[in-house]
C-alpha positions as CSV (number, residue, x, y, z in Angstrom):
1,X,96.3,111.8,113.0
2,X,92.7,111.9,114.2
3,X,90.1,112.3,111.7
4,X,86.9,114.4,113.2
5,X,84.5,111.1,114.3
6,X,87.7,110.0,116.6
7,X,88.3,113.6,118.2
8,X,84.2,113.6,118.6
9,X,84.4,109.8,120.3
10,X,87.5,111.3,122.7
11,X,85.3,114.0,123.6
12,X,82.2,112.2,125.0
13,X,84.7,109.8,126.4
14,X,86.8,112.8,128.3
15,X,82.6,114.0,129.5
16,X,81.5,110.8,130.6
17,X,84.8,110.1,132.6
18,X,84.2,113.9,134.1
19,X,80.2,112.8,135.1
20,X,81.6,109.8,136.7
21,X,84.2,110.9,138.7
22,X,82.0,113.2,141.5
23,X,79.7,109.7,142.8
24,X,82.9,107.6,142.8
25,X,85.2,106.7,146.3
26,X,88.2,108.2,145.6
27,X,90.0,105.9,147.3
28,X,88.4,102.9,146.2
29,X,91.8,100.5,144.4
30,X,91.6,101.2,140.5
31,X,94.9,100.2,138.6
32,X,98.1,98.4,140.3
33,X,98.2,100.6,143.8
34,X,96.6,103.4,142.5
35,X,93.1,104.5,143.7
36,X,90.6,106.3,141.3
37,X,91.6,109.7,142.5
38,X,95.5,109.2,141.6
39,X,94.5,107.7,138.2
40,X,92.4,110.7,137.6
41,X,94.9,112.6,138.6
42,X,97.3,111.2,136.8
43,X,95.4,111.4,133.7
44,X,95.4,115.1,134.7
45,X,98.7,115.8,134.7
46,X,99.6,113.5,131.7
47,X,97.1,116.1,129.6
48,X,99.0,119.1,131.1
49,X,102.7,117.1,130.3
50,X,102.1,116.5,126.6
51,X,100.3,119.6,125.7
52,X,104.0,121.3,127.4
53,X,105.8,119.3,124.7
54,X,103.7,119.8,122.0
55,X,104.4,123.6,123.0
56,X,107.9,122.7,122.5
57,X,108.7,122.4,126.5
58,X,111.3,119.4,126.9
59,X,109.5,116.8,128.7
60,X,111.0,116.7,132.2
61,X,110.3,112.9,132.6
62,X,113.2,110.4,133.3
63,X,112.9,107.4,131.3
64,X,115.3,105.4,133.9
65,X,112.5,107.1,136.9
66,X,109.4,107.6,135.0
67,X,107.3,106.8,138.4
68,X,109.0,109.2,139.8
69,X,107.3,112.3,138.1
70,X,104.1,110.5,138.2
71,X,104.0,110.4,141.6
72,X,104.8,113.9,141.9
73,X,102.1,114.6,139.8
74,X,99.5,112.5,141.6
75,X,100.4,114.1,144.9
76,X,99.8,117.8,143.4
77,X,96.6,117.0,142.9
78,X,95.7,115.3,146.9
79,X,93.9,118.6,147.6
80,X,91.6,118.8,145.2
81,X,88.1,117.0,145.1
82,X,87.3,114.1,142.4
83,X,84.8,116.9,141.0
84,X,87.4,119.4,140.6
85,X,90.2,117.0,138.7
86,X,87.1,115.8,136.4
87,X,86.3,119.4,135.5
88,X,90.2,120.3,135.3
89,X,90.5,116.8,132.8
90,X,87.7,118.1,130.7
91,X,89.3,121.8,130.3
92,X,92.7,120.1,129.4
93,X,91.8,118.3,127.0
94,X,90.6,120.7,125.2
95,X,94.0,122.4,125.5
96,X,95.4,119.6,124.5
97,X,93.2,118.7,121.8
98,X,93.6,121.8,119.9
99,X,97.7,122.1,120.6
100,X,97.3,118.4,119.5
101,X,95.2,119.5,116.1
102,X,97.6,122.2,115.3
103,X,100.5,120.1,114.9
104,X,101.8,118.1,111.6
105,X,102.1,114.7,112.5
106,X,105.8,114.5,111.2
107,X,107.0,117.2,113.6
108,X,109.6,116.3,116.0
109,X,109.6,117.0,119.4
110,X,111.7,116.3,122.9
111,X,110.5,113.8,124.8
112,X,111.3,112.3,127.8
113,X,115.2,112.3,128.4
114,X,115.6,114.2,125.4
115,X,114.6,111.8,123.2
116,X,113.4,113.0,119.6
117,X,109.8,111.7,118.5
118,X,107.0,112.3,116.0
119,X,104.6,114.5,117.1
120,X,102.0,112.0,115.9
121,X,103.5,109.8,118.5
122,X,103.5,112.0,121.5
123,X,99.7,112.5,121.0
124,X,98.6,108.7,120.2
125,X,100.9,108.1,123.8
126,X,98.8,111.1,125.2
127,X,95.4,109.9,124.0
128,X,96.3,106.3,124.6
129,X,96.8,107.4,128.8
130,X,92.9,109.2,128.3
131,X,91.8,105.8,126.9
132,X,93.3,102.9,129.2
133,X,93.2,105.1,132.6
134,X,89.1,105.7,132.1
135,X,88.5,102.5,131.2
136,X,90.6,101.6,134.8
137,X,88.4,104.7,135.8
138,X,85.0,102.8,134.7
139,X,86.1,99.7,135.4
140,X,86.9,100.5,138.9
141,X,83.5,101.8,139.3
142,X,81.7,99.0,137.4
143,X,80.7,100.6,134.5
144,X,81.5,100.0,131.1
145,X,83.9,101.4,128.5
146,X,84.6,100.3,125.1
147,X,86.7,102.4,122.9
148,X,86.1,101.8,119.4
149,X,88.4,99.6,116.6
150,X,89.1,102.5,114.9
151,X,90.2,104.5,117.6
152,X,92.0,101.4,119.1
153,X,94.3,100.8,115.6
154,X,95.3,104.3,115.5
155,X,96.4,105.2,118.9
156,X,98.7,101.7,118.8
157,X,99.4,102.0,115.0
158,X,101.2,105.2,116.2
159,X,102.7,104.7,119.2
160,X,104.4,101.5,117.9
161,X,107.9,103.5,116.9
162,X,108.3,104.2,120.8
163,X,109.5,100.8,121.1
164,X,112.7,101.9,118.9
165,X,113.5,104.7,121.6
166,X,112.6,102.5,124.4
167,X,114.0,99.2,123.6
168,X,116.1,100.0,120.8
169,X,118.3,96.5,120.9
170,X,115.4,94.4,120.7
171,X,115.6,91.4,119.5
172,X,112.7,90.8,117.2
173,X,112.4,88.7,114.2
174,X,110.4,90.0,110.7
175,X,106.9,90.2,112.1
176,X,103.8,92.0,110.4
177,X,101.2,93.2,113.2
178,X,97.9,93.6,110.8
179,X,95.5,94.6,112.5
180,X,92.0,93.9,110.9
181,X,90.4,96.2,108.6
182,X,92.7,98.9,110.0
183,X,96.3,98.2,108.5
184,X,99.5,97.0,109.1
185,X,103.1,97.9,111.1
186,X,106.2,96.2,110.3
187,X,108.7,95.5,112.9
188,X,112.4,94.0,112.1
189,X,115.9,94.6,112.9
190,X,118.7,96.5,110.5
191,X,122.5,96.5,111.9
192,X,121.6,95.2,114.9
193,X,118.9,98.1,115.9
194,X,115.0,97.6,115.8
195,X,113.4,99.1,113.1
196,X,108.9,99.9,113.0
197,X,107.3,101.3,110.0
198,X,104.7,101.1,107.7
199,X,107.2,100.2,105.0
200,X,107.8,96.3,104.6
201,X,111.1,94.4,104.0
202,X,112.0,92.3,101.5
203,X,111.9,89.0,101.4
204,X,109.3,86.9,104.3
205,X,108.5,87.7,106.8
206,X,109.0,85.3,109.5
207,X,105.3,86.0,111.4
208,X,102.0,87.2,110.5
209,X,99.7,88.0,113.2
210,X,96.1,89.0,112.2
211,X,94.5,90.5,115.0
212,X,91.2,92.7,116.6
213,X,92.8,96.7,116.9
214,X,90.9,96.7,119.8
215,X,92.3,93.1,122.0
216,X,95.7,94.4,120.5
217,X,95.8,97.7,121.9
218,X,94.0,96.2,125.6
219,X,96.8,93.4,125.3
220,X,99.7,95.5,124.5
221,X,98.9,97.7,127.7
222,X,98.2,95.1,130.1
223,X,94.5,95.6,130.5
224,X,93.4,92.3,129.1
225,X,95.3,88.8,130.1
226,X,96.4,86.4,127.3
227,X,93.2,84.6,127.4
228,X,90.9,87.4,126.9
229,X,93.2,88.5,124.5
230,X,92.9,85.1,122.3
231,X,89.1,85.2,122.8
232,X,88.3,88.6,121.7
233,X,91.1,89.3,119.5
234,X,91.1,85.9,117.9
235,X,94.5,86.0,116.5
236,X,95.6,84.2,113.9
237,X,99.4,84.2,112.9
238,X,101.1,82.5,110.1
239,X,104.4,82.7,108.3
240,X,108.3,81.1,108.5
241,X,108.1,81.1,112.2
242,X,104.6,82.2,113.2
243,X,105.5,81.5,117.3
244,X,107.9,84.5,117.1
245,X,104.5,86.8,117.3
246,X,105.2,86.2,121.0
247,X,108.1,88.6,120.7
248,X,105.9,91.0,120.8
249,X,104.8,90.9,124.1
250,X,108.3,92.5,124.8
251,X,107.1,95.7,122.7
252,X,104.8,96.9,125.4
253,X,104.3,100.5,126.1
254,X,103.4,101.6,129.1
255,X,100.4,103.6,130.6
């Protein structure tokens, strides 16, 4: 799922989050109530989680309590120095990155309450956590991060499909996300159940929306507002019903 250049760009962003870490306060706020040492640990345990399932360990996360095992995770880590969970991220994710590289895309795995997904999947939600938590990381500590386009499309290319396990009644019209320069992902409903692929109906669709990987995948997780969104993203939608794109706002993952 991630050509060379990406798993290079993941590295030096897993390094520089591990050099930044020691000179931060750990308890200075970073995302929601979390401080920069749970988000760090957090991102911790979340490498140590998904390399488990890609081992083929059922994931022991509740989907109706998922803050539940976070928090458990967060609080395993309270003894341990922002140094020493930056060096433990760092030696992770190279477990994880080579479990991760050893995998087919199209293997299936248990994830959280049983729930079958794509391997690809599991490791776009695992490198998507990485991403968005260092840039709370960074931006917590005033410093910037900017993931690249490329790398933005294909971690929210992939973890689209977790919206059918996760909301699997939605209620969502025809609507082709395309994002630019780094392809398309179709989302509709068939016999009442949502449906996300890379294979489009027939027929129009009811919305096009056109729009930067990189606003898309920063919107979709919360991290930038609408406006931001509209400014760097600059959407542009189109189609039977183009206001439906809104719908998609209801899609969000979570991270």
């Amino acid at each position: 799922m991630m050509n060379p250049a990406l798993w290079r760009e993941l590295d030096t962003a897993v390094e520089d989050l591990r050099a930044l870490l020691p000179g931060q306060d750990p308890g200075r706020t970073c995302v929601g109530h979390w401080t920069i040492h749970d988000t760090a640990a957090h991102v911790l345990d979340g490498l140590r989680l998904h390399t488990d399932i890609l081992r083929g360990t059922p994931s022991p996360v509740d989907l109706d309590a998922p803050d539940e095992y976070a928090l458990k995770g967060i609080a395993a880590c309270a003894g341990m120095s922002s140094e020493e969970i930056g060096a433990e991220i760092e030696r992770s994710w190279r477990i994880f990155r080579d479990e991760a590289e050893s995998h087919p895309g199209n293997d299936e795995l248990s994830w959280h309450s049983g729930k079958p997904i794509a391997a690809r999947t599991l490791i776009a939600l695992a490198v998507a956590e990485v991403v968005l938590h260092g840039f709370d990381i960074h931006s917590a500590a005033g410093s910037a991060y900017r993931p690249s386009d490329e790398l933005a499309a294909t971690i929210l290319l992939a973890v689209v499909p977790v919206a059918v396990l996760l909301q699997p009644s939605a209620r969502v019209p025809r609507v082709e996300l395309r994002l630019r320069r780094h392809g398309s992902v179709f989302l509709h409903r068939a016999d009442g159940r949502l449906v996300v692929g890379t294979r489009r109906w027939p027929g129009p669709p009811d919305c096009v929306l056109i729009i930067e990987p990189l606003a898309a995948l920063m919107f979709s997780y919360g991290r930038y507002g609408l406006a931001r969104a509209m400014v760097t993203g600059r959407p542009f939608a189109y189609g039977l019903r183009p206001w439906t794109a809104l719908s998609l706002r209801r899609m969000r993952p979570t991270a």
